[in-house]
Short mmCIF file of the C-alpha atoms (twelve columns), coordinates in Angstrom:
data_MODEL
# 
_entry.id   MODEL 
# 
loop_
_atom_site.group_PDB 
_atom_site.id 
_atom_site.type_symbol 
_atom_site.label_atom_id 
_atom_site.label_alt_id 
_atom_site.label_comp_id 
_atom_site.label_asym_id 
_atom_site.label_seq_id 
_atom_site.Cartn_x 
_atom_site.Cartn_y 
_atom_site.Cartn_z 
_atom_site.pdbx_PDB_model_num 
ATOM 1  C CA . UNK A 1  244.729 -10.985 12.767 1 
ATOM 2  C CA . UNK A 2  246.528 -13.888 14.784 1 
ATOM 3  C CA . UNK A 3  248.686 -13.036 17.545 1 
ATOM 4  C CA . UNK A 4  252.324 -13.677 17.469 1 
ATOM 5  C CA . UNK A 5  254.320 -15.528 20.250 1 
ATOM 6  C CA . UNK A 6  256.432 -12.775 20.685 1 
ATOM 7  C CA . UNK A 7  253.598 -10.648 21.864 1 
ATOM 8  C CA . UNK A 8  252.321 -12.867 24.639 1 
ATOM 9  C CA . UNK A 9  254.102 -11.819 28.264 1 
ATOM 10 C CA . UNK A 10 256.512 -14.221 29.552 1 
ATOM 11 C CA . UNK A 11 255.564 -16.181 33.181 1 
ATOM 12 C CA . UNK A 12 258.061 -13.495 34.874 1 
ATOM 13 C CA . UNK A 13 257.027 -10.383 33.573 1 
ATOM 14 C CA . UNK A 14 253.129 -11.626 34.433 1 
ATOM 15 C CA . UNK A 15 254.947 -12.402 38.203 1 
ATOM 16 C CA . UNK A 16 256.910 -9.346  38.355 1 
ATOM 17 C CA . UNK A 17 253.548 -7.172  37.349 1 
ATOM 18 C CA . UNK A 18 251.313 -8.883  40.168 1 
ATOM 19 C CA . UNK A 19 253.883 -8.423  42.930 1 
ATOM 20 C CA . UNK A 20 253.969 -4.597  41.331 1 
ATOM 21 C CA . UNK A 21 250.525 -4.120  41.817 1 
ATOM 22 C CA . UNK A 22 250.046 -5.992  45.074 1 
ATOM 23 C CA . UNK A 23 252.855 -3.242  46.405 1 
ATOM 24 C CA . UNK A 24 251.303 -0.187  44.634 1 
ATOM 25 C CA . UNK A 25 247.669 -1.043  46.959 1 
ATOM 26 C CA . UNK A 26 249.802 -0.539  50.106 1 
ATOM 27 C CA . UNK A 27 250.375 3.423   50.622 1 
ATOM 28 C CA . UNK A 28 252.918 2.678   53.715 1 
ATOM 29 C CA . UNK A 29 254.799 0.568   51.642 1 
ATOM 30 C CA . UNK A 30 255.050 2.978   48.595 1 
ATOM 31 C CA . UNK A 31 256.315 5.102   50.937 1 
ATOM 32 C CA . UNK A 32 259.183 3.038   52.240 1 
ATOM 33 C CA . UNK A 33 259.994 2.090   48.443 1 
ATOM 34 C CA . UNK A 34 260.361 5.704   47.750 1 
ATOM 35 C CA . UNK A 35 262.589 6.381   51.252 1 
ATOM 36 C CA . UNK A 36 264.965 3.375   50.549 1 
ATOM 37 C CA . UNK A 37 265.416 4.886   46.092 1 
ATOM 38 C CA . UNK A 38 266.129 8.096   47.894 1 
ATOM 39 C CA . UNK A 39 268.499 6.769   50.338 1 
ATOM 40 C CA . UNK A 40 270.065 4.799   47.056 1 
ATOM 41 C CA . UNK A 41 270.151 7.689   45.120 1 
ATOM 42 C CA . UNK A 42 272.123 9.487   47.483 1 
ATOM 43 C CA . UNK A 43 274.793 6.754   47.437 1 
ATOM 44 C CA . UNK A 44 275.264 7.265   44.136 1 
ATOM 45 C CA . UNK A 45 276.117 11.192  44.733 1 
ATOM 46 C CA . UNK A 46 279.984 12.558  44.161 1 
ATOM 47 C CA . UNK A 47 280.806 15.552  45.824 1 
ATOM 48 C CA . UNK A 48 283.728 18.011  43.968 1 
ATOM 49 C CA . UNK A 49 286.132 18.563  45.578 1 
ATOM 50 C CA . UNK A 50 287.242 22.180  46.638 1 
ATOM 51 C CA . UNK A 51 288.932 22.951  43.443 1 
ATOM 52 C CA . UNK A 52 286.032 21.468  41.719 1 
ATOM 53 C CA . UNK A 53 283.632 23.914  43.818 1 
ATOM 54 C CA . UNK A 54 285.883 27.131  43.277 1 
ATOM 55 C CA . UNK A 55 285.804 26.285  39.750 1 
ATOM 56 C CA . UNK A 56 282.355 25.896  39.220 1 
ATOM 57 C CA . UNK A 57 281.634 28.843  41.408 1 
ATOM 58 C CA . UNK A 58 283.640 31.154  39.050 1 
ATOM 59 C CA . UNK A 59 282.442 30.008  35.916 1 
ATOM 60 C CA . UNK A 60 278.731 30.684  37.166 1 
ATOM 61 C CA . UNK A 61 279.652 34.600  38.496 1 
ATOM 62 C CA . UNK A 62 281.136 34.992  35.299 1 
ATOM 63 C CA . UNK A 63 278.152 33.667  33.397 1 
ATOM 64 C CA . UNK A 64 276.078 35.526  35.382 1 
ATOM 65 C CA . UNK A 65 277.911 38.925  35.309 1 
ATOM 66 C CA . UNK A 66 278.125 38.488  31.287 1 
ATOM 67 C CA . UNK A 67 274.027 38.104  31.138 1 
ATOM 68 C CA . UNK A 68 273.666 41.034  33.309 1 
ATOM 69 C CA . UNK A 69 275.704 43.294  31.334 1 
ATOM 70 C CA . UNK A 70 273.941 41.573  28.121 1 
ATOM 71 C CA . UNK A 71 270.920 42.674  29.801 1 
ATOM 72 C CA . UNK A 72 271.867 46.131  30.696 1 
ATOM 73 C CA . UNK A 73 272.895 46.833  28.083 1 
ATOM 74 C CA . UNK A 74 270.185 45.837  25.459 1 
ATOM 75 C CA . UNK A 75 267.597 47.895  28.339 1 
ATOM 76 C CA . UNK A 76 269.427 51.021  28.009 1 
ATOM 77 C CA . UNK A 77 269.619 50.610  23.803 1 
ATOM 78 C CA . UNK A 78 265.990 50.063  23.736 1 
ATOM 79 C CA . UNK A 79 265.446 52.943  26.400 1 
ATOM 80 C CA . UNK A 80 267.027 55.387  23.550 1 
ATOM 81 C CA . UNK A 81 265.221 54.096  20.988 1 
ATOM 82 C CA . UNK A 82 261.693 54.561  22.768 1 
ATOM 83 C CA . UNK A 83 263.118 58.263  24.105 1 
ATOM 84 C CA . UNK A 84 263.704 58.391  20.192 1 
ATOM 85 C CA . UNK A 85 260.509 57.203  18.776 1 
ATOM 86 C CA . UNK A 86 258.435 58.544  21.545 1 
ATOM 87 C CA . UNK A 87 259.775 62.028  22.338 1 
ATOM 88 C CA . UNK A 88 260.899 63.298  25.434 1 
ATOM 89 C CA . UNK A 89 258.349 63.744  28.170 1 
ATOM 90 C CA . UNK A 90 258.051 67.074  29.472 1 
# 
């Protein structure tokens, strides 16, 4: 089956891929790569502001006392229903 034109890798992409490579053998400069995408990354980071913060701090303490009580309360049905099925230990 023939190739198509459309499958064959431009000039740049062929360039781009060699420089990739060339980088990837050097472990110090992997390592500065990574530092400056973590230092770029953290440009891109919004902080809330304080009514943002409060907000999202109560909506997690109220999510998280709901799933307790969820939790509680399933424990102690399925606690009766084993003292049911099971008897009560003497």
């Amino acid at each position: 089956m023939a190739r198509k034109v459309i499958d064959e890798p431009s000039e740049e992409v062929v360039e781009s891929a060699k420089k990739e490579r060339a980088a990837r053998r050097n472990p110090f400069a992997r390592i500065v790569l990574f530092v400056k995408q973590v230092f770029q990354e953290l440009k891109k980071v919004v902080t809330p502001t304080r009514k943002e913060l409060l907000s999202y701090t109560a909506v997690v303490l109220v999510f998280v006392i709901i799933m307790m009580a969820l939790v509680s309360g399933l424990d102690a049905v399925f606690a009766w229903l084993a003292l049911i099925v099971f008897g009560n230990p003497v």
